[in-house]
ChimeraX commands (.cxc) that place a marker at each C-alpha (Angstrom):
marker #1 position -4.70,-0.79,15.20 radius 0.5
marker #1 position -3.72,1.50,12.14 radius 0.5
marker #1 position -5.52,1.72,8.79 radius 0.5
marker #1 position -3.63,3.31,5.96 radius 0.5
marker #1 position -5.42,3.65,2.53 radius 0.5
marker #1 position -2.92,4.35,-0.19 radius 0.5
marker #1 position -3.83,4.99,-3.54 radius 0.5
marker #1 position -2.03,4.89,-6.21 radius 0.5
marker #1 position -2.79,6.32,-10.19 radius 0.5
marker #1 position -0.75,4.52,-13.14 radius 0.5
marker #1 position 0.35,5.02,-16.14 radius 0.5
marker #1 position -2.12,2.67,-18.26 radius 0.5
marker #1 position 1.03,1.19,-20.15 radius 0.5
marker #1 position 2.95,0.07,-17.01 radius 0.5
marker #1 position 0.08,-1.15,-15.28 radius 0.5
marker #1 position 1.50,-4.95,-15.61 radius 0.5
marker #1 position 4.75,-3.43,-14.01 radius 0.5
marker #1 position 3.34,-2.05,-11.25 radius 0.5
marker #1 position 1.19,-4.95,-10.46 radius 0.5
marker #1 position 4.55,-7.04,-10.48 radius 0.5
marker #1 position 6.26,-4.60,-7.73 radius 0.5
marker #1 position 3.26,-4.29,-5.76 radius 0.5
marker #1 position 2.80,-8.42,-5.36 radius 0.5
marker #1 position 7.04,-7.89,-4.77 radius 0.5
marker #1 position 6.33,-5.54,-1.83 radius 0.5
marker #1 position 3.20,-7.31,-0.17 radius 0.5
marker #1 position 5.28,-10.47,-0.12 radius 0.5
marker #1 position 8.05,-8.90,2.31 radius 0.5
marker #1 position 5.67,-6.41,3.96 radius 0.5
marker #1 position 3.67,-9.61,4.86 radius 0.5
marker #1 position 6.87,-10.87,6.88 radius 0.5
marker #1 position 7.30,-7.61,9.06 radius 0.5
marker #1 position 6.59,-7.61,12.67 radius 0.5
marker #1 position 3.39,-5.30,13.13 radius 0.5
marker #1 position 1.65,-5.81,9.92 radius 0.5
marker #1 position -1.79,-6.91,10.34 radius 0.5
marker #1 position -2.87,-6.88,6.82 radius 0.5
marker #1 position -1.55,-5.77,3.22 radius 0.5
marker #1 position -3.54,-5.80,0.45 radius 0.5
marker #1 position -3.84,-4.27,-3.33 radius 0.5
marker #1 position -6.92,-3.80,-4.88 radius 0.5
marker #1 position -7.22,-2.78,-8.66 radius 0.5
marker #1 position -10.40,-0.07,-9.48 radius 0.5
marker #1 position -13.13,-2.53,-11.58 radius 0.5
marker #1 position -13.70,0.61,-13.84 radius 0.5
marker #1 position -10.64,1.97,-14.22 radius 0.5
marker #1 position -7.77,-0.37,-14.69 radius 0.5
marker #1 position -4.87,2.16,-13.62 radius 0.5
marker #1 position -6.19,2.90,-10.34 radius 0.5
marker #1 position -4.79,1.17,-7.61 radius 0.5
marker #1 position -5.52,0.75,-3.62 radius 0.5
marker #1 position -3.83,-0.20,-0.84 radius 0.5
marker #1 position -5.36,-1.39,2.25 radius 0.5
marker #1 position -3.12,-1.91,4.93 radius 0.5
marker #1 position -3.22,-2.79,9.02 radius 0.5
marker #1 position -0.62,-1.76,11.08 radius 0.5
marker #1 position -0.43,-2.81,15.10 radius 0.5
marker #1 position 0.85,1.21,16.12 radius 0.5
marker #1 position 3.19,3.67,15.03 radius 0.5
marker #1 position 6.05,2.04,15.64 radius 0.5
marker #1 position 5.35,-0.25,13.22 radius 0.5
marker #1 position 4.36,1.99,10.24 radius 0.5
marker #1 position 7.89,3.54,10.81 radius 0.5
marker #1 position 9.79,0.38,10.30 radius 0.5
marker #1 position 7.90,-0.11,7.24 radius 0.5
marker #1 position 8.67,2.96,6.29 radius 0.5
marker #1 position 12.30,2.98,6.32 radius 0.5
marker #1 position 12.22,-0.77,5.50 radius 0.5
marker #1 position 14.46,-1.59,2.06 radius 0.5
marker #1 position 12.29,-3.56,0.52 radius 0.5
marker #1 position 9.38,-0.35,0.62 radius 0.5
marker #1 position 12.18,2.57,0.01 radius 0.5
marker #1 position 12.61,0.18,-3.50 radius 0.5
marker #1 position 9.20,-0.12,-4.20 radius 0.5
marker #1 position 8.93,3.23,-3.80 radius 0.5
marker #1 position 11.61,4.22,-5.68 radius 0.5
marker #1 position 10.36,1.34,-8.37 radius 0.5
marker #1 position 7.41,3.28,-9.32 radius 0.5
marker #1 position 8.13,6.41,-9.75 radius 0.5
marker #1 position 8.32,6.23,-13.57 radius 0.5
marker #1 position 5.15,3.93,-13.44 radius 0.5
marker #1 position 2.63,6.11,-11.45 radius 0.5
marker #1 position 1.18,9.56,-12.32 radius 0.5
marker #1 position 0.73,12.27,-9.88 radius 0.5
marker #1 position 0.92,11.23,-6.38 radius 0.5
marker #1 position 0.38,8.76,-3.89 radius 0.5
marker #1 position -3.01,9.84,-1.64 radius 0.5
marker #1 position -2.67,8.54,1.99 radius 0.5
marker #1 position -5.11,8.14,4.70 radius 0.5
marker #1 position -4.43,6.91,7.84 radius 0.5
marker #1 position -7.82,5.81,9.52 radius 0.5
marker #1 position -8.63,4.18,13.23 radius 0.5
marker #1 position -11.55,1.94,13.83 radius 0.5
marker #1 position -14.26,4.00,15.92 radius 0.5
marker #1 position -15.74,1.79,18.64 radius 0.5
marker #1 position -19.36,0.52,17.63 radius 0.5
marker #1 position -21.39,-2.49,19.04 radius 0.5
marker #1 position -20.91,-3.51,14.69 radius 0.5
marker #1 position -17.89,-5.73,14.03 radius 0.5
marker link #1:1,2 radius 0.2
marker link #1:2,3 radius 0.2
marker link #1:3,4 radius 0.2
marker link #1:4,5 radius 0.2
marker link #1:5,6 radius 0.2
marker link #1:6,7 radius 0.2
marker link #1:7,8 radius 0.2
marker link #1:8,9 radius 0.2
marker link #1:9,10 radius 0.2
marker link #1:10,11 radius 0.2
marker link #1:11,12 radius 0.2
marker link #1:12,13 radius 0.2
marker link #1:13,14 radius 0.2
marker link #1:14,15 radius 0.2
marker link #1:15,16 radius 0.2
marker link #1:16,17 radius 0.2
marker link #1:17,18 radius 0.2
marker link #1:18,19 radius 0.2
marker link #1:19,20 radius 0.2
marker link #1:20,21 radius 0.2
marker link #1:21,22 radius 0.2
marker link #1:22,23 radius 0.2
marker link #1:23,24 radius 0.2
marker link #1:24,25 radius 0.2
marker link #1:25,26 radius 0.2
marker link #1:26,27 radius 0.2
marker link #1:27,28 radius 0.2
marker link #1:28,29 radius 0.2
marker link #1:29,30 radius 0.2
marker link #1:30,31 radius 0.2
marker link #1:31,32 radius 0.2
marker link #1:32,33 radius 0.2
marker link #1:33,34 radius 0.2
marker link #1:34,35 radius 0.2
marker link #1:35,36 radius 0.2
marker link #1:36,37 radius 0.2
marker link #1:37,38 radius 0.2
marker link #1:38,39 radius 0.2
marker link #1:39,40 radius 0.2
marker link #1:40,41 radius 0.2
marker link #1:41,42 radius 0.2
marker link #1:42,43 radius 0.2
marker link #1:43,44 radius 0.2
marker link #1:44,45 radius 0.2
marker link #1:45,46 radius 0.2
marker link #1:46,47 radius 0.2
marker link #1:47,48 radius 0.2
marker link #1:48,49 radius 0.2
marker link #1:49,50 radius 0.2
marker link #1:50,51 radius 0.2
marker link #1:51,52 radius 0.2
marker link #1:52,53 radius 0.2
marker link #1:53,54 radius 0.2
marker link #1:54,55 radius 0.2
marker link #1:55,56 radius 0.2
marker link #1:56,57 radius 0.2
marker link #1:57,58 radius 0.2
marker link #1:58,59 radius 0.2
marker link #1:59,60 radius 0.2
marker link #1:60,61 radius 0.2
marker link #1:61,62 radius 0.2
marker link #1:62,63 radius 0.2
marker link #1:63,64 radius 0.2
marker link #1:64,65 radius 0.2
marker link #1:65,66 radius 0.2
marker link #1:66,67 radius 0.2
marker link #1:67,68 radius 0.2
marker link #1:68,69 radius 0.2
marker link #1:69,70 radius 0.2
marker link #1:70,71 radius 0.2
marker link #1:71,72 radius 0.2
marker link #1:72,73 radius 0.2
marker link #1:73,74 radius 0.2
marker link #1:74,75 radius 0.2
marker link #1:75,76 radius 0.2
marker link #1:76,77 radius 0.2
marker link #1:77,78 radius 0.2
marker link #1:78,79 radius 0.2
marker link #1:79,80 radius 0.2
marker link #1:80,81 radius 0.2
marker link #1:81,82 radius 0.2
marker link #1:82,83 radius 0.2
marker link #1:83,84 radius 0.2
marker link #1:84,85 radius 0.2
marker link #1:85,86 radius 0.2
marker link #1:86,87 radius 0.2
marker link #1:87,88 radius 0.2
marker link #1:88,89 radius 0.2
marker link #1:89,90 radius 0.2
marker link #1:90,91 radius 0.2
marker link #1:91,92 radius 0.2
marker link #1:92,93 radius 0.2
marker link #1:93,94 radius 0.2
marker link #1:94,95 radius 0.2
marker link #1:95,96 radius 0.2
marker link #1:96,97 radius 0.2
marker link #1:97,98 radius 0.2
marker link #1:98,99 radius 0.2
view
């Protein structure tokens, strides 16, 4: 299993915007074959900071989403909504006896 954290800085008047394309690209993420998990989480102190959590089954998977229409839109979408850009982390779980 993949972890990508995404995170994501807008524009404090197009917050409402973003939060509309966001739920719009969770909903068909959601559907595609080798996502885990695909949420958005909005910074408590800072309303234009944004954070994706996502779990991906392998690599494979992470490239169909990648080239997948309804992400190339998003990500075309919010271009003129975010500011600077987009800080990704892809992460894998380190065995522990902890779950």
């Amino acid at each position: 299993m993949i972890t990508i954290i995404a995170k994501f800085n807008v524009l404090s008047d197009k917050v409402d915007e973003f939060i509309k394309q966001a739920i719009a690209v969770t909903r068909e993420t959601r559907k595609e074959r080798g996502n885990l998990s695909y949420k958005i989480y909005q910074a408590r102190d800072n309303k234009t900071q944004f954070t994706f959590v996502e779990e991906w089954l392998n690599d494979t998977a992470i490239a169909q989403h990648n080239n997948a229409k309804h992400f190339i839109a998003f990500l075309d979408a919010i271009k003129s909504l975010t500011d600077g850009d987009i800080k990704i982390e892809q992460l894998t779980k380190v065995p522990s006896i902890f779950y």
